[in-house]
TIBA-566434 format. One line per 2 residues: for each residue x, z negated, y of C-alpha. Coordinates in pm, whole numbers, plus 50000, padded with zeros to 5 digits. Layout:
# residues N
X Z Y | ... $
# end
This chain:
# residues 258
50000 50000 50000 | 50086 50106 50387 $
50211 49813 50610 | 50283 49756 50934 $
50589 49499 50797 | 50794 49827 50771 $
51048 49691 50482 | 51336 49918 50459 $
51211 50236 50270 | 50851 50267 50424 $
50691 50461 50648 | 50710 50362 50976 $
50614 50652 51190 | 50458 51004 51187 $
50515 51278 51431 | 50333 51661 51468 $
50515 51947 51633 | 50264 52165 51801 $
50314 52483 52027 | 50024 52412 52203 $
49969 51990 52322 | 49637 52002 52448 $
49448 52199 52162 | 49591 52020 51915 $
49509 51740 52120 | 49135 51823 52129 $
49147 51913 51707 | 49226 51570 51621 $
49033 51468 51885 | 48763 51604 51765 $
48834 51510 51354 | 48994 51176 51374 $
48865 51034 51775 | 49237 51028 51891 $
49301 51015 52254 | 49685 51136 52385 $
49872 50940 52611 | 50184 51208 52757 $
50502 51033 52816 | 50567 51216 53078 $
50827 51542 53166 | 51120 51268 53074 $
51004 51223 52684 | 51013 51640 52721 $
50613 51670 52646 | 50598 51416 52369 $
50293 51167 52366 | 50114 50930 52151 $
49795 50990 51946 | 49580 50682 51993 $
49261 50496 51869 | 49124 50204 52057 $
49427 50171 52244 | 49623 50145 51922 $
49932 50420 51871 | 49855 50598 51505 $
50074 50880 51570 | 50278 51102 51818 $
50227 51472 51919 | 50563 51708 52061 $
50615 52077 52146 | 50793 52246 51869 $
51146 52414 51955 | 51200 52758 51916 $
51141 52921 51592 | 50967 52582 51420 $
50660 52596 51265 | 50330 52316 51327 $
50439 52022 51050 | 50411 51668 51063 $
50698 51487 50990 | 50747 51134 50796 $
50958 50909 50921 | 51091 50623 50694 $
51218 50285 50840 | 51631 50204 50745 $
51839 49973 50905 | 52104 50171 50961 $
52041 50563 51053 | 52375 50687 51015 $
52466 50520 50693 | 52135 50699 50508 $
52252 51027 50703 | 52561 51007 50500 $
52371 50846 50217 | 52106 51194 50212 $
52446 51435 50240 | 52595 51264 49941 $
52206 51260 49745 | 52262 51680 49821 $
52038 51633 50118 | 52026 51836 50456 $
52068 51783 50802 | 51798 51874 51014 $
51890 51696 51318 | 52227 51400 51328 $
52134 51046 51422 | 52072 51017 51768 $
51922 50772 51973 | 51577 50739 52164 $
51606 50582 52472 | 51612 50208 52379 $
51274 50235 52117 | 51548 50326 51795 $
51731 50602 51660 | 51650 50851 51443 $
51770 51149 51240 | 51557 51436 51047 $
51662 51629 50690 | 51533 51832 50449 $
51558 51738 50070 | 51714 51907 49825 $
51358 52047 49711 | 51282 52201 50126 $
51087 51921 50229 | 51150 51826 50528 $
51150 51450 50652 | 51314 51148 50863 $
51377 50829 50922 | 51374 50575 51231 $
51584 50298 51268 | 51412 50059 51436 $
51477 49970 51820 | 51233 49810 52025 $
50955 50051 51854 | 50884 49877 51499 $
50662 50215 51395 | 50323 50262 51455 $
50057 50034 51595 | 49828 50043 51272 $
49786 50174 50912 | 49542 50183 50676 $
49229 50197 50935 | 49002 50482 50934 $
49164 50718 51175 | 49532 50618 51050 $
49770 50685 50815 | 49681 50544 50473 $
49880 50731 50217 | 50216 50921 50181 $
50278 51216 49942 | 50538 51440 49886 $
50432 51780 49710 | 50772 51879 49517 $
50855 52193 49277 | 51071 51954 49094 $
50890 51565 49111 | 51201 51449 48883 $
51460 51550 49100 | 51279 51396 49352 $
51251 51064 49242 | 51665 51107 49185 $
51714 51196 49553 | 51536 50905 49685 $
51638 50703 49521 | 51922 50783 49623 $
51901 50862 49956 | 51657 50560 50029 $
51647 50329 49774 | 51332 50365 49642 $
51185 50258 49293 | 50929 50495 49101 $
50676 50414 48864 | 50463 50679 48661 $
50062 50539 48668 | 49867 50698 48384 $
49592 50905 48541 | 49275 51090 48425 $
49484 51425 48452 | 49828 51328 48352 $
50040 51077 48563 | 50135 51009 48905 $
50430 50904 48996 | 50433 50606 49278 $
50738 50516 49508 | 50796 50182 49666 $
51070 50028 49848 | 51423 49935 49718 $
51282 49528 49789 | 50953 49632 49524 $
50677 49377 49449 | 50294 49370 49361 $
50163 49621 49565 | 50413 49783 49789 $
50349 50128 49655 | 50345 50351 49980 $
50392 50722 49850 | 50349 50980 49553 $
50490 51279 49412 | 50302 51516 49269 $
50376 51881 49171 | 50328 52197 49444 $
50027 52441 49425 | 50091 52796 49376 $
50175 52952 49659 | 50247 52623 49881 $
50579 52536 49981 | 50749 52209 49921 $
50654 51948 50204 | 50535 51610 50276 $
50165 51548 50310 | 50002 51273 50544 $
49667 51107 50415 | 49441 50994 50747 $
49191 50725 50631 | 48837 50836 50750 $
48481 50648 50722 | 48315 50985 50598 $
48524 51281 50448 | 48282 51521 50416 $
48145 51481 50812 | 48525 51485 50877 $
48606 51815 50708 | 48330 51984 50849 $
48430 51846 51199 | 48764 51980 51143 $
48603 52338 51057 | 48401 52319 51342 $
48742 52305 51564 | 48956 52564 51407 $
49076 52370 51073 | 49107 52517 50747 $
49020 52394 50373 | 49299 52390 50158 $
49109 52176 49866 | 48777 52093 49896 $
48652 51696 49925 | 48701 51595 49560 $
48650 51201 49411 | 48918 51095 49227 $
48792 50762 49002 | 48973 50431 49150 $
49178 50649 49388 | 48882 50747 49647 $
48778 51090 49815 | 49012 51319 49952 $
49043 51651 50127 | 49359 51857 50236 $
49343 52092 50530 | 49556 52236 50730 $
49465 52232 51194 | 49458 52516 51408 $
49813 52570 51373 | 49877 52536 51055 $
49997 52174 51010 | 49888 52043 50651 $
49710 51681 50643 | 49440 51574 50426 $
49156 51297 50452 | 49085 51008 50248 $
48822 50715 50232 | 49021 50537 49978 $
48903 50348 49715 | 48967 50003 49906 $
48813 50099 50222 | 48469 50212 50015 $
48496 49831 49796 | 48502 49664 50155 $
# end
């Protein structure tokens, strides 16, 4: 489970390149209730996403020749030392450890499958304001061609633990931090669709899936599977926003027992 104690390993924030702000803005707006709050022309057109005053996720312009993708970030103590931790795992670098301001550093990479993610070494900014809630982040997962070789690179590269759970369908394979526990699963792996390339997936926790999807529709979005219940998981539905950007919806399984 998602928490805003951010143990070494987790996620801890979630950012969306965009070549156009304000109508991805309005999309998520529209799907999820967010309100942006710009930083201003010295953050270089990066802002917040927020709900009830609460920051759930941040919104950039993308630099030349990106495409729309949100980005993971994963909380580490120390940015450079996983940098050289990711190179050695057979990792790339997307972008060297640098810092932000005084709110923590960070660095971006791709995995030795083309996924792309990051991390964010904590500063003054801990991660986002809350998890879990409908209109946040509730669930990780990383679609790989390779789930094996993906456990071995994070493991690697982050510490993490992974645990098959026996599923209707197969398995699923569960991640949690290097610390473990009861509970502290915070991601999956799972294998990639024909025809989709590798990539990590953000789940946004939502009162109503269906009225969400067709919301999303309504704006520009795009069904890439259908709402579907999965028994003692919840209700989920991946799409991908006006640009592209690949997200999916859950009411979770905990959020419908409450």
């Amino acid at each position: 489970m998602l928490s805003t104690d951010f143990v070494p390993g987790s996620p801890n924030w979630i950012d969306l390149g965009s070549p156009d702000v304000d109508r991805t803005a309005a999309f998520y707006r529209d799907v999820l209730g967010w309100t942006l709050v710009s930083l201003g022309p010295e953050a270089g057109g990066y802002g917040f996403f927020q709900l009830h005053g609460r920051t759930v996720a941040a919104v950039g312009p993308l630099d030349a020749g990106q495409t729309s993708a949100w980005t993971i970030y994963f909380s580490v103590p120390d940015a450079d030392a996983t940098t050289k931790a990711v190179e050695q795992a057979g990792g790339a670098i997307r972008l060297e450890p640098m810092d932000v301001f005084t709110n923590g550093r960070m660095a971006q990479f791709t995995d030795p499958g083309g996924a792309e993610f990051a991390v964010w070494q904590p500063g003054e900014t801990k991660g986002v304001d809350v998890l879990n809630e409908p209109g946040s982040v509730s669930w990780v997962e990383l679609l790989s061609a390779d789930p094996k070789a993906a456990q071995e690179f994070y493991g690697a590269a982050l510490g993490w633990t992974a645990v098959d759970m026996p599923m209707a369908e197969g398995s699923y394979t569960l991640f949690s931090p290097e610390s473990g526990g009861a509970d502290t699963e915070f991601a999956g792996v799972a294998p990639t669709q024909e025809g989709h390339s590798p990539h990590w997936l953000p789940y946004f926790e939502t009162e109503d899936v269906d009225a969400a999807v067709a919301r999303a529709t309504e704006a520009g979005g795009s069904v890439v599977m259908p709402a579907t219940d999965y028994p003692d998981v919840g209700r989920m539905a991946w799409l991908t926003d006006p640009f592209g950007a690949r997200f999916a919806l859950m009411r979770s399984a905990q959020q419908q027992a409450q």
